[in-house]
MARMISE-190472 format. One record per residue (C-alpha): residue number from 1; x, y, z. Coordinates in pm, whole numbers, plus 50000, padded with zeros to 5 digits. Layout:
<pts>
<pt><seq>NUM</seq><c1>X</c1><c2>Y</c2><c3>Z</c3></pt>
...
</pts>
This chain:
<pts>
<pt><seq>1</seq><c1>04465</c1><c2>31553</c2><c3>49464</c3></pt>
<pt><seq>2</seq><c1>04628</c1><c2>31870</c2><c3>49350</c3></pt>
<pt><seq>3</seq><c1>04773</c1><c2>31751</c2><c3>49016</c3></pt>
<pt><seq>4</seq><c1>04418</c1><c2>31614</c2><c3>48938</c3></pt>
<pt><seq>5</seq><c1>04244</c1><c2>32001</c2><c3>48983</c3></pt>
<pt><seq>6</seq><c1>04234</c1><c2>32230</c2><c3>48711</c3></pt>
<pt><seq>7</seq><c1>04494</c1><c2>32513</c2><c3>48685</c3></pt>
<pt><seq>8</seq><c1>04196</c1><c2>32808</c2><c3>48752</c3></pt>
<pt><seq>9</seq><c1>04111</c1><c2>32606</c2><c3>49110</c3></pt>
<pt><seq>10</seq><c1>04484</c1><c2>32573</c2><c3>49189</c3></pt>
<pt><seq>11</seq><c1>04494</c1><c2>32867</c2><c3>49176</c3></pt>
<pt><seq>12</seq><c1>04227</c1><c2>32994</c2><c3>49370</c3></pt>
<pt><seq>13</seq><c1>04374</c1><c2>32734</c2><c3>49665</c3></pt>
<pt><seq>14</seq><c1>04689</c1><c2>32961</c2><c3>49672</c3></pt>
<pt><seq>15</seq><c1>04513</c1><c2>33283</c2><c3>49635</c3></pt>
<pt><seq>16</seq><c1>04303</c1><c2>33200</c2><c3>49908</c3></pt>
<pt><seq>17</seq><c1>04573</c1><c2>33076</c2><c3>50169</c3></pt>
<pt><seq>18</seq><c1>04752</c1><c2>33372</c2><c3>50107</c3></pt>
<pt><seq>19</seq><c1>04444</c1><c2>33611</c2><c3>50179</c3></pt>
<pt><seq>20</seq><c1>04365</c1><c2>33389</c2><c3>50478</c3></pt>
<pt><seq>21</seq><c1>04723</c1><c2>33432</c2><c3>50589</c3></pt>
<pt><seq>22</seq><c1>04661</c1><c2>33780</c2><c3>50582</c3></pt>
<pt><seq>23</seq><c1>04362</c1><c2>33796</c2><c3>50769</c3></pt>
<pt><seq>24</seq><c1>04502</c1><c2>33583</c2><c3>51076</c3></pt>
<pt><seq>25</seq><c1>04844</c1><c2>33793</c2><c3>51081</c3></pt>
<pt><seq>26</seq><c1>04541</c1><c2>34093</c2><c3>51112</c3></pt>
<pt><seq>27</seq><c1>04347</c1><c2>33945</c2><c3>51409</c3></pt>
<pt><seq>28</seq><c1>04686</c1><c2>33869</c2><c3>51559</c3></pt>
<pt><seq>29</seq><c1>04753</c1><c2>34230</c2><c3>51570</c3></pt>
<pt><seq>30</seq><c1>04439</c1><c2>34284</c2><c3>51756</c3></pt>
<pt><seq>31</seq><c1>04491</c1><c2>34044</c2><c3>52033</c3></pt>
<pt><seq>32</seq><c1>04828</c1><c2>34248</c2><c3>52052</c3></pt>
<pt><seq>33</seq><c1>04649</c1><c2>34591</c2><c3>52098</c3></pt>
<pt><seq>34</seq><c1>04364</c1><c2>34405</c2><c3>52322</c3></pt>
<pt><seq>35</seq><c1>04672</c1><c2>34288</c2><c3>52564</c3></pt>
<pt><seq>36</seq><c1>04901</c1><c2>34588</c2><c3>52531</c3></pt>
<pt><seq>37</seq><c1>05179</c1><c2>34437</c2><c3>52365</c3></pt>
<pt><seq>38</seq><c1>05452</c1><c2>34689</c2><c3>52214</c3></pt>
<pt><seq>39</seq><c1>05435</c1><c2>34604</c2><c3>51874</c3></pt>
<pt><seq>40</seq><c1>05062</c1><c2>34697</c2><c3>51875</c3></pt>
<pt><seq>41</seq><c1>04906</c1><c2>35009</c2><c3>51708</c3></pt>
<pt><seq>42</seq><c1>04888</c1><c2>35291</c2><c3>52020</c3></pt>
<pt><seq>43</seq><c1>04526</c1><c2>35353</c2><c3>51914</c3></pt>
<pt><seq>44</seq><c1>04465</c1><c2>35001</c2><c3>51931</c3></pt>
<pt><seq>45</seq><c1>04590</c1><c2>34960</c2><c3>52290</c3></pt>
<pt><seq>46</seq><c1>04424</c1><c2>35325</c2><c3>52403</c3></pt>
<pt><seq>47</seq><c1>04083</c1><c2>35223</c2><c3>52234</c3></pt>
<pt><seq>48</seq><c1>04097</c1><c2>34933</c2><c3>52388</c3></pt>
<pt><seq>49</seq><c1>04153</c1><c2>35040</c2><c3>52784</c3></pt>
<pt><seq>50</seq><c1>03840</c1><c2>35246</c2><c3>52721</c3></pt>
<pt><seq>51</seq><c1>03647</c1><c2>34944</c2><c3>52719</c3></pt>
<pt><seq>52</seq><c1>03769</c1><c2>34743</c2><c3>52985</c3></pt>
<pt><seq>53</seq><c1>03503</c1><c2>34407</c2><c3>53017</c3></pt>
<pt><seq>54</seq><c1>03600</c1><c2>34429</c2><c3>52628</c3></pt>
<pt><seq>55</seq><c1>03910</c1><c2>34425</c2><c3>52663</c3></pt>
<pt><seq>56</seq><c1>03902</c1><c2>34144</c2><c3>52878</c3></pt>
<pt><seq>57</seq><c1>03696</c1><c2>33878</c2><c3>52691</c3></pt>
<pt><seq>58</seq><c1>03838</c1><c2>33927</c2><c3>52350</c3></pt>
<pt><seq>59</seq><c1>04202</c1><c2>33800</c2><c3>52335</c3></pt>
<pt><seq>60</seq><c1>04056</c1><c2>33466</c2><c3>52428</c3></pt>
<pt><seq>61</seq><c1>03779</c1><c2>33475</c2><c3>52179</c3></pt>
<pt><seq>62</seq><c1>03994</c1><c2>33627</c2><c3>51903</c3></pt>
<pt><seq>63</seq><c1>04332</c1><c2>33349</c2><c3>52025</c3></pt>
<pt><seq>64</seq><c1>04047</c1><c2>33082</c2><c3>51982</c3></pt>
<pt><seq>65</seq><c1>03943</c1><c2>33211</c2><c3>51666</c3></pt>
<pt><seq>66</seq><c1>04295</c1><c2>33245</c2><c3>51491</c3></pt>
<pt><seq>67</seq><c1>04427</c1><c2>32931</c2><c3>51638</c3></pt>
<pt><seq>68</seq><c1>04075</c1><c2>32783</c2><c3>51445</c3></pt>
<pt><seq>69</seq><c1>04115</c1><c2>32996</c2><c3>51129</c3></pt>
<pt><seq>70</seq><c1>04500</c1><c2>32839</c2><c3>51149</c3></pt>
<pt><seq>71</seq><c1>04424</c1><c2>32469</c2><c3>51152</c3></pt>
<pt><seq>72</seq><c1>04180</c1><c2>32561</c2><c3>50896</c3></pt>
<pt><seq>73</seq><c1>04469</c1><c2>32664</c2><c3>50691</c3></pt>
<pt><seq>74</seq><c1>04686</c1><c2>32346</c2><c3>50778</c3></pt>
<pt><seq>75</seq><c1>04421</c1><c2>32121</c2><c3>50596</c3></pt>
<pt><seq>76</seq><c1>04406</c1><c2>32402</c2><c3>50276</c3></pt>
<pt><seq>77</seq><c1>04723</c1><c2>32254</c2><c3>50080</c3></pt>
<pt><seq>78</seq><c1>04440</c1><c2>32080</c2><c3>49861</c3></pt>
<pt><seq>79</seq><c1>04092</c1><c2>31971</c2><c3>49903</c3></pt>
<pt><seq>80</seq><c1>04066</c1><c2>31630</c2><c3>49991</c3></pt>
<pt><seq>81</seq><c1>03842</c1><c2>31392</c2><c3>50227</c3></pt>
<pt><seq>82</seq><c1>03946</c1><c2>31614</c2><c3>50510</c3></pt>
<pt><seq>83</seq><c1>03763</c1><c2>31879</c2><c3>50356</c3></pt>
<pt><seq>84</seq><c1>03484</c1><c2>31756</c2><c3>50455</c3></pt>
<pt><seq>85</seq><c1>03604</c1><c2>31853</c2><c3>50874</c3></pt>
<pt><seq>86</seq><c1>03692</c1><c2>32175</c2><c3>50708</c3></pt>
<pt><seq>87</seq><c1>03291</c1><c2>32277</c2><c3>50752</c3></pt>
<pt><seq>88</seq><c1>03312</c1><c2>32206</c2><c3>51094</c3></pt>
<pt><seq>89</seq><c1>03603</c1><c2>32427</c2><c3>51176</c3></pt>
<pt><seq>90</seq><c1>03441</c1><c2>32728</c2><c3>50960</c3></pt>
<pt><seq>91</seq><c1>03124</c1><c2>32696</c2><c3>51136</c3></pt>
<pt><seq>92</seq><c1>03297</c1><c2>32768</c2><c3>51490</c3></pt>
<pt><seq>93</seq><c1>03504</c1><c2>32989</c2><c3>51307</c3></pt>
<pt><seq>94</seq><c1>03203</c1><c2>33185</c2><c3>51190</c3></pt>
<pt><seq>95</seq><c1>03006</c1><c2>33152</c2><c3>51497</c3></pt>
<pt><seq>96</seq><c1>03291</c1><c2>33350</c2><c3>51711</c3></pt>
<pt><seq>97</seq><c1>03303</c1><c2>33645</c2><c3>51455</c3></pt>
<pt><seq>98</seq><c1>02937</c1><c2>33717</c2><c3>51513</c3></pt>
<pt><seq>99</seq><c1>02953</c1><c2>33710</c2><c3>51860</c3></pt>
<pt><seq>100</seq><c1>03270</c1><c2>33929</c2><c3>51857</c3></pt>
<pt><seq>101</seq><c1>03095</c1><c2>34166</c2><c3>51630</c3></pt>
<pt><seq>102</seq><c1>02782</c1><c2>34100</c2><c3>51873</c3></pt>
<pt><seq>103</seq><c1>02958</c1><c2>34281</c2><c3>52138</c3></pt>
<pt><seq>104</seq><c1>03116</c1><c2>34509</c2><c3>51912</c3></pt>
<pt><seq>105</seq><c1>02802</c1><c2>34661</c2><c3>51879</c3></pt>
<pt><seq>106</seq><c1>02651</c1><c2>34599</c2><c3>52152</c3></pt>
<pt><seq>107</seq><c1>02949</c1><c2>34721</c2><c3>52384</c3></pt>
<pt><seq>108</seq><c1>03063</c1><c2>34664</c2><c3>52757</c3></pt>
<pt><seq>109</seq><c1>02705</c1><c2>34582</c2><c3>52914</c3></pt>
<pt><seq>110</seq><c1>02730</c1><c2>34266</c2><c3>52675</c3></pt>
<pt><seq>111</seq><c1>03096</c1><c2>34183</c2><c3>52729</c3></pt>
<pt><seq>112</seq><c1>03017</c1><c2>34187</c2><c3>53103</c3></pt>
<pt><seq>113</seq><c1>02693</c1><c2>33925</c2><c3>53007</c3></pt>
<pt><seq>114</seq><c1>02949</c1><c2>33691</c2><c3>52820</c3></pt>
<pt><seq>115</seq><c1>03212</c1><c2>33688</c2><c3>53179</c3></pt>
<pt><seq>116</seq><c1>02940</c1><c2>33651</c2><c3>53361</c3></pt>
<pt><seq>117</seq><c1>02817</c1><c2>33291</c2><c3>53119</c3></pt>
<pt><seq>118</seq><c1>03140</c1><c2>33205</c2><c3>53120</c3></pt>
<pt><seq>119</seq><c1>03191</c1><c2>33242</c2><c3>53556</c3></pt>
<pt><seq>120</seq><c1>02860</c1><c2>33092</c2><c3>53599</c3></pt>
<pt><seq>121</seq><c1>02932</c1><c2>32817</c2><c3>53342</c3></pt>
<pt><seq>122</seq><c1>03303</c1><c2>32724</c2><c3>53450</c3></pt>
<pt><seq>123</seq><c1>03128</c1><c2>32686</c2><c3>53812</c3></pt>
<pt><seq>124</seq><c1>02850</c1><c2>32425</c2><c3>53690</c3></pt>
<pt><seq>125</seq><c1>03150</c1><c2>32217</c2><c3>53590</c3></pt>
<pt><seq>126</seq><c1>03283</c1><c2>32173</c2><c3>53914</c3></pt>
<pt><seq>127</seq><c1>02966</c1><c2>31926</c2><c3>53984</c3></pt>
<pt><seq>128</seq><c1>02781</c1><c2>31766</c2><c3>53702</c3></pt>
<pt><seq>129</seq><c1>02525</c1><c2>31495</c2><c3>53648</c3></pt>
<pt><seq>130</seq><c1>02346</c1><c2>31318</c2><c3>53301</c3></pt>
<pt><seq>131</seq><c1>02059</c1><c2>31092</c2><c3>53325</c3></pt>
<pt><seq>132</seq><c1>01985</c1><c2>30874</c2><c3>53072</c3></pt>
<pt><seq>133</seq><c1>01687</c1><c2>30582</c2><c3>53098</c3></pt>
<pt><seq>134</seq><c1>01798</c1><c2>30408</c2><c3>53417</c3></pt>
<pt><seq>135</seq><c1>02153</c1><c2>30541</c2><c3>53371</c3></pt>
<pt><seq>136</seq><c1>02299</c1><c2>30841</c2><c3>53580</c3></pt>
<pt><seq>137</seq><c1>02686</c1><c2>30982</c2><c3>53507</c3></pt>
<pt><seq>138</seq><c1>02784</c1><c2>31230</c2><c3>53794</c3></pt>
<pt><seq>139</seq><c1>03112</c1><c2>31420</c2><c3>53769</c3></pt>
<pt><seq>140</seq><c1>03237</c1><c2>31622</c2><c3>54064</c3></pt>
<pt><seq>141</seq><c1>03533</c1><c2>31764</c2><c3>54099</c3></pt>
<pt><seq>142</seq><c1>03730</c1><c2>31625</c2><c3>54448</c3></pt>
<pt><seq>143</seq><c1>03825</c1><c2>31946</c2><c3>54594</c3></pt>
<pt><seq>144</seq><c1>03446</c1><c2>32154</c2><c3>54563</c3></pt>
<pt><seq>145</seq><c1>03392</c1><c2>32247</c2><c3>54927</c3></pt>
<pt><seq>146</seq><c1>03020</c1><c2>32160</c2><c3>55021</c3></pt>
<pt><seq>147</seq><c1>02957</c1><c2>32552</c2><c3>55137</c3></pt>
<pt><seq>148</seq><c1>02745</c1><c2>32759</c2><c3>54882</c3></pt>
<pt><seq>149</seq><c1>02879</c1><c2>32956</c2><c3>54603</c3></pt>
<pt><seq>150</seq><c1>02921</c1><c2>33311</c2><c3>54644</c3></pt>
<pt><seq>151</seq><c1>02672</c1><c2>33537</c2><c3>54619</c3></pt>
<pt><seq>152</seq><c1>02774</c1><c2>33712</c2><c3>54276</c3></pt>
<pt><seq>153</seq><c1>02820</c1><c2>33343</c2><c3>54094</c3></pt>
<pt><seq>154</seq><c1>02498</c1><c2>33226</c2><c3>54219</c3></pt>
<pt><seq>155</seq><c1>02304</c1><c2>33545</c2><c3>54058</c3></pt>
<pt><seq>156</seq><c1>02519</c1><c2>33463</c2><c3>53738</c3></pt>
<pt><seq>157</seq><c1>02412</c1><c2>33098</c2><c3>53795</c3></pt>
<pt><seq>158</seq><c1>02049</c1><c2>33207</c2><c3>53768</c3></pt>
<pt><seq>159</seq><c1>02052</c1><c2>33443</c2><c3>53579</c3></pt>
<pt><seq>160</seq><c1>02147</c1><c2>33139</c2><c3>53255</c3></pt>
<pt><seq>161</seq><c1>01870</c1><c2>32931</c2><c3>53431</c3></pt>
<pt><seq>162</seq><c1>01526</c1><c2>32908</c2><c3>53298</c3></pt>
<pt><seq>163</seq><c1>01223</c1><c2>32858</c2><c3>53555</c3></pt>
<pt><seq>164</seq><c1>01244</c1><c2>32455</c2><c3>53442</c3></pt>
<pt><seq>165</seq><c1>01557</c1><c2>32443</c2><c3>53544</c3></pt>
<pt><seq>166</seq><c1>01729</c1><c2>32425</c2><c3>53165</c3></pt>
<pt><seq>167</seq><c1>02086</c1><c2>32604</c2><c3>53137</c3></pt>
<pt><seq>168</seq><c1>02030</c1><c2>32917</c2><c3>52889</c3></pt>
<pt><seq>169</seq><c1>02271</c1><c2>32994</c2><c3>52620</c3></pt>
<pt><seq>170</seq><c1>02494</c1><c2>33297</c2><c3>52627</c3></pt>
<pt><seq>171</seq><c1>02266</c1><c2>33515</c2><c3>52436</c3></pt>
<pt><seq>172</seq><c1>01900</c1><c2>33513</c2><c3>52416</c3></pt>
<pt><seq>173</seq><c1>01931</c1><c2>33587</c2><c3>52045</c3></pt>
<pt><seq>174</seq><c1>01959</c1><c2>33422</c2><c3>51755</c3></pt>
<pt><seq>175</seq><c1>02278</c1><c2>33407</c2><c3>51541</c3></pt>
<pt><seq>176</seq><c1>02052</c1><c2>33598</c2><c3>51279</c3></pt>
<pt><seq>177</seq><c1>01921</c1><c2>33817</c2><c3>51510</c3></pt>
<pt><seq>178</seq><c1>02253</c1><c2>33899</c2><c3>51617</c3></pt>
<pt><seq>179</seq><c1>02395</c1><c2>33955</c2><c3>51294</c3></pt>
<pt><seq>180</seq><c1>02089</c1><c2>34215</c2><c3>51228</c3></pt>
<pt><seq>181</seq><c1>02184</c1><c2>34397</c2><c3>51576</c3></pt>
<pt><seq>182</seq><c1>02565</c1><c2>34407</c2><c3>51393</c3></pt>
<pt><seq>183</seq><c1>02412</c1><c2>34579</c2><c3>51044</c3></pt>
<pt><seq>184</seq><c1>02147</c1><c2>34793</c2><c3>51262</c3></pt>
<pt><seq>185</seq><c1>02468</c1><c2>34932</c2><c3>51497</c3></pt>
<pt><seq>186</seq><c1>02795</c1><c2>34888</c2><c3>51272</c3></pt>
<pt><seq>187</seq><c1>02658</c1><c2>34917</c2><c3>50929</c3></pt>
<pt><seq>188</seq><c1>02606</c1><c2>34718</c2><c3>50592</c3></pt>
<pt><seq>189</seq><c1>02969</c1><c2>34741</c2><c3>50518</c3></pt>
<pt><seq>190</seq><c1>03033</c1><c2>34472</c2><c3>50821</c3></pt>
<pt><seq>191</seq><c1>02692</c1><c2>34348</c2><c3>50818</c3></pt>
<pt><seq>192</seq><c1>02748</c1><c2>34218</c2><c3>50453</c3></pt>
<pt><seq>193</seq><c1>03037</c1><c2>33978</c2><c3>50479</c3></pt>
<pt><seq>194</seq><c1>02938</c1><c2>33827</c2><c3>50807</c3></pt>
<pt><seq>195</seq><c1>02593</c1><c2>33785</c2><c3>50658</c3></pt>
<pt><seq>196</seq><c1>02770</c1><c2>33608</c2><c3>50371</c3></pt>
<pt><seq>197</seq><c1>03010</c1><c2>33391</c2><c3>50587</c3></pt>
<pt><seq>198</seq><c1>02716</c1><c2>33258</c2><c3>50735</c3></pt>
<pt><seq>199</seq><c1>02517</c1><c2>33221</c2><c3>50456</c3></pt>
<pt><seq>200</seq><c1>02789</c1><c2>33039</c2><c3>50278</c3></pt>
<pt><seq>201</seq><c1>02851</c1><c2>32692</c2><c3>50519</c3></pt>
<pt><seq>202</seq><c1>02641</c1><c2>32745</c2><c3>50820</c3></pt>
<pt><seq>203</seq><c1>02342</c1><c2>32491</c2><c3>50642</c3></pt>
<pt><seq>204</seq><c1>02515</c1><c2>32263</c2><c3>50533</c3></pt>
<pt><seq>205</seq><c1>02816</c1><c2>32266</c2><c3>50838</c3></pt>
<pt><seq>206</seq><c1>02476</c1><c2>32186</c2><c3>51080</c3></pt>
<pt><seq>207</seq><c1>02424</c1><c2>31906</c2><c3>50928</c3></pt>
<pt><seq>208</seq><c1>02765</c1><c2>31761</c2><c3>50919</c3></pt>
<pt><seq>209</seq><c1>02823</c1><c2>31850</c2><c3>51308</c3></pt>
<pt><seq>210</seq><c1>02402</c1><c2>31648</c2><c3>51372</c3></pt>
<pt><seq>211</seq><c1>02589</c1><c2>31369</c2><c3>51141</c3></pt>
<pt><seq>212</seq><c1>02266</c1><c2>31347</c2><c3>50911</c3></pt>
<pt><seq>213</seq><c1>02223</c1><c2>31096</c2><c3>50646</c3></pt>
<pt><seq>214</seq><c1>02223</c1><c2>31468</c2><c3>50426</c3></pt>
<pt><seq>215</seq><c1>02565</c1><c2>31585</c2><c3>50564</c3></pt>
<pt><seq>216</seq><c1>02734</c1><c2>31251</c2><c3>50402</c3></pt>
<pt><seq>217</seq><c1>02562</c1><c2>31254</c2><c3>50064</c3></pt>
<pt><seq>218</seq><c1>02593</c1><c2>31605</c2><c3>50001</c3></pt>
<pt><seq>219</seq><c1>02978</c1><c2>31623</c2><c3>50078</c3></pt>
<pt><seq>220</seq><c1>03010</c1><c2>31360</c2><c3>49817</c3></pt>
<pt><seq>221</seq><c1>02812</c1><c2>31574</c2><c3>49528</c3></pt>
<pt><seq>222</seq><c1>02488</c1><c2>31330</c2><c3>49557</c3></pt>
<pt><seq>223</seq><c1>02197</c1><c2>31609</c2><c3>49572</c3></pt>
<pt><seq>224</seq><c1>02349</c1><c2>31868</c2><c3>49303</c3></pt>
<pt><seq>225</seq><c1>02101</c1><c2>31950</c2><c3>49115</c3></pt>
<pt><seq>226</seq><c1>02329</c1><c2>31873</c2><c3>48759</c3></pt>
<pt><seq>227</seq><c1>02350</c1><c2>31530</c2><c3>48935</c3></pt>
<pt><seq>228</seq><c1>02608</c1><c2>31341</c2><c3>49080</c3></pt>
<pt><seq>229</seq><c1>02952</c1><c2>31343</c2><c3>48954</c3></pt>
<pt><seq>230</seq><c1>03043</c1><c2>31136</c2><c3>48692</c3></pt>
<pt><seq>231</seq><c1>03434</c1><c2>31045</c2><c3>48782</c3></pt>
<pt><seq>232</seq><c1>03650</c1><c2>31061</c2><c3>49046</c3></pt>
<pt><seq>233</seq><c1>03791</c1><c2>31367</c2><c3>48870</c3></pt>
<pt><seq>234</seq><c1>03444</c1><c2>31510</c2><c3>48887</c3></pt>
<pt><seq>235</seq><c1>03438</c1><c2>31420</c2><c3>49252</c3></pt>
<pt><seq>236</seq><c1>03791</c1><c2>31609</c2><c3>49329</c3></pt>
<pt><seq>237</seq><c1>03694</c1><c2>31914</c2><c3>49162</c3></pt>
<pt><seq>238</seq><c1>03313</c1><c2>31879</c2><c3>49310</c3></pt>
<pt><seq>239</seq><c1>03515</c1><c2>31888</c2><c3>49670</c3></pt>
<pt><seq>240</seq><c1>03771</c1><c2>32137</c2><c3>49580</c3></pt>
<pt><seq>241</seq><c1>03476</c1><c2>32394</c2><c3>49523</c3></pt>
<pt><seq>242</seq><c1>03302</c1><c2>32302</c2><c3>49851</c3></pt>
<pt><seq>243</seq><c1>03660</c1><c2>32383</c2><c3>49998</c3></pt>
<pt><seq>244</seq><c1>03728</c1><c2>32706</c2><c3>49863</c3></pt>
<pt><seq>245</seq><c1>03375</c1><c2>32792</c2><c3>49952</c3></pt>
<pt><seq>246</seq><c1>03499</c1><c2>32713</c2><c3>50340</c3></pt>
<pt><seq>247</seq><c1>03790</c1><c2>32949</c2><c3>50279</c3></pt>
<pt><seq>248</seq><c1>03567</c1><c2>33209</c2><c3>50136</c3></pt>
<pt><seq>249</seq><c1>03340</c1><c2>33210</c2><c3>50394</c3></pt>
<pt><seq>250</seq><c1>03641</c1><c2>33253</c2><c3>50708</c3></pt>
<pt><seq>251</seq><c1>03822</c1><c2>33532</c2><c3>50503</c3></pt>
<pt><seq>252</seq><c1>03469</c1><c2>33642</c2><c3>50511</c3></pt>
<pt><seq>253</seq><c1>03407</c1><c2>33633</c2><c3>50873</c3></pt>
<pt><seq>254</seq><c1>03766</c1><c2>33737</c2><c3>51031</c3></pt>
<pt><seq>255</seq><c1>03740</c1><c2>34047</c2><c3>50713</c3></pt>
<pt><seq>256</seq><c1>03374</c1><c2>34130</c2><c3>50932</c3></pt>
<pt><seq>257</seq><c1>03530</c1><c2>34066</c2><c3>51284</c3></pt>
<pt><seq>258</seq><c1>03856</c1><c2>34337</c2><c3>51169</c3></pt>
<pt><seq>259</seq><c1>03623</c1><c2>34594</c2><c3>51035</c3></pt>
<pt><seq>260</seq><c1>03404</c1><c2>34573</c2><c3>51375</c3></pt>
<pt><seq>261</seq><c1>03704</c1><c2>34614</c2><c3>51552</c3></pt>
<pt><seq>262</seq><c1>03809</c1><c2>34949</c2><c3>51305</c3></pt>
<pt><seq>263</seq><c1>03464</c1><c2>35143</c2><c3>51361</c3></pt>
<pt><seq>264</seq><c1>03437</c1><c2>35114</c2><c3>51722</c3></pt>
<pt><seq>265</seq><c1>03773</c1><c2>35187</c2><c3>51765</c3></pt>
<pt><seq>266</seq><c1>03748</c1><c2>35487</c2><c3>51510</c3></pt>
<pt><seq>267</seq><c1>04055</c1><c2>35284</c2><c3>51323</c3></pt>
<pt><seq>268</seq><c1>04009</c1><c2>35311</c2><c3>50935</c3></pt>
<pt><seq>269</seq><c1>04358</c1><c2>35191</c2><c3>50824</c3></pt>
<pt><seq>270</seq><c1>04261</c1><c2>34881</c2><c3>50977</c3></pt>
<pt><seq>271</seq><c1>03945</c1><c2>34829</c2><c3>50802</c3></pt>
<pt><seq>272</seq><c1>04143</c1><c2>34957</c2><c3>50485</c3></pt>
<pt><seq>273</seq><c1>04387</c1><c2>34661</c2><c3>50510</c3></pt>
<pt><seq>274</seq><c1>04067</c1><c2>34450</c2><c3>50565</c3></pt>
<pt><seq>275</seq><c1>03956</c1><c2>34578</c2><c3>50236</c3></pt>
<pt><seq>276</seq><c1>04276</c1><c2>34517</c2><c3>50053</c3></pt>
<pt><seq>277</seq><c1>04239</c1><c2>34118</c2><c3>50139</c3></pt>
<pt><seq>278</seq><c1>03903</c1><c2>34146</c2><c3>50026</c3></pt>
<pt><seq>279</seq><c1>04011</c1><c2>34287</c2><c3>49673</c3></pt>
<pt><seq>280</seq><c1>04299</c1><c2>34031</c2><c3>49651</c3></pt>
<pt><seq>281</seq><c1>04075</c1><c2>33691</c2><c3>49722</c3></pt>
<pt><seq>282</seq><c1>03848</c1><c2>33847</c2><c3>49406</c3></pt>
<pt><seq>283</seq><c1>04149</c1><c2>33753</c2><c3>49177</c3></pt>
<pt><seq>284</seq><c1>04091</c1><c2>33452</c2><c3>49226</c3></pt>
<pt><seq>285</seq><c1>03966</c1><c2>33279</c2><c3>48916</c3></pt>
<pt><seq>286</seq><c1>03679</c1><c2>33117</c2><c3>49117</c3></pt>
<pt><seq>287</seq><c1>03584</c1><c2>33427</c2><c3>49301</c3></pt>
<pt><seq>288</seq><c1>03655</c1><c2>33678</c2><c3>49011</c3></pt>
<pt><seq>289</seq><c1>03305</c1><c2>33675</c2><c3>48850</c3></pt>
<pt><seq>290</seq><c1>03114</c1><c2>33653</c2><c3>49251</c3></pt>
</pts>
């Protein structure tokens, strides 16, 4: 599809792989400080070991959301059908930055909440059971002893159980709400491009993941309001937009989770480098004028 796009949106596709590039080589270098690793800033690793239930949940929420932002980049050569899956990646993508900024605000009594989901959660898989009609699935794992749970994980167990008996989420909050605790803590200069990540995909990428009637016919440029397109050059171009609005949005979100990171660590230079991403992805032709 690449030869078919015009030369302003080809060039916004490299423009935006290479900012994207630069934002995962950025969260990389926070996992490093988060885990100590020598080639990590020193204020990085001593901020870090001040906030020890932090420092413990985010090198596997940060790996998870590299390793995302990085298969997002593996299906950025050029806008295609795959695009399409492309929504669905950025909405996890976008989803982890606010709840790493969510307990970059928030701090360690929240970090210690998300262990605590993740314990209590992690032990409800060792024995589970779905009924549908006059159908029942029950998974248990061989080797659970028949002895009750520990004290601790049975508190945690409750404490993500409502009175009915539901499972409860991680948070009691909404993703808006949690993005508003994130502007109310940290400030509009992190609020403002998670708030735009979200705002960006996080529509449209529900109703590709619920597999609506909506999700298909909007993908293919059926509900613009200029109508549909009216070749398949139309169409590529139509898709290649939607695309580079995906890319947009996860420079967006890792630029939000890296400046989080800077002001409760007290780290400027690495919301400055942040920044300079930022002012490179506005050269590109389709975001020059946004």
């Amino acid at each position: 599809m690449g030869g078919q796009l015009p030369s302003d949106i080809q060039e916004s596709f490299t423009v935006s792989r290479r900012v994207l590039t630069g934002m995962i080589r950025i969260i990389d270098s926070i996992i490093a400080g988060a885990i100590g690793h020598p080639s990590a800033l020193p204020n990085l690793i001593e901020g870090f070991s001040k906030r020890p239930a932090t420092q413990r949940v985010f090198p596997a929420m940060l790996q998870a959301l590299g390793s995302s932002s990085n298969t997002l980049l593996r299906l950025s050569d050029e806008p295609g059908l795959q695009s399409r899956d492309c929504f669905s990646i950025c909405r996890s993508i976008v989803e982890l930055s606010v709840n790493v900024c969510y307990i970059c605000a928030e701090g360690e009594t929240v970090a210690l909440r998300a262990e605590r989901h993740a314990q209590q959660k992690a032990a409800r898989d060792l024995d589970r059971k779905s009924s549908i009609g006059d159908q029942t699935i029950h998974l248990r794992f061989a080797d659970v002893e028949a002895s009750r749970m520990p004290e601790e994980l049975e508190k945690s167990v409750n404490e993500f159980t409502f009175s009915s008996g539901r499972e409860k989420s991680w948070i009691d909050l909404s993703i808006d709400a949690r993005c508003e605790k994130v502007g109310e803590v940290l400030g509009a200069k992190i609020l403002t491009p998670l708030h735009w990540a979200r705002f960006a995909v996080y529509r449209h990428s529900s109703e590709i993941l619920h597999g609506t009637f909506f999700s298909a016919v909007f993908f293919m440029g059926l509900t613009d309001p200029k109508g549909p397109p009216k070749s398949l050059k139309k169409l590529i171009e139509q898709i290649a937009n939607q695309h580079l609005m995906v890319l947009m949005a996860t420079v967006l979100a890792l630029v939000a989770v890296a400046k989080a990171v800077a002001a409760i660590l007290s780290i400027p230079e690495l919301a400055s480098e942040a920044e300079c991403h930022i002012q490179d992805l506005r050269t590109a032709p389709s975001f020059s004028e946004r």
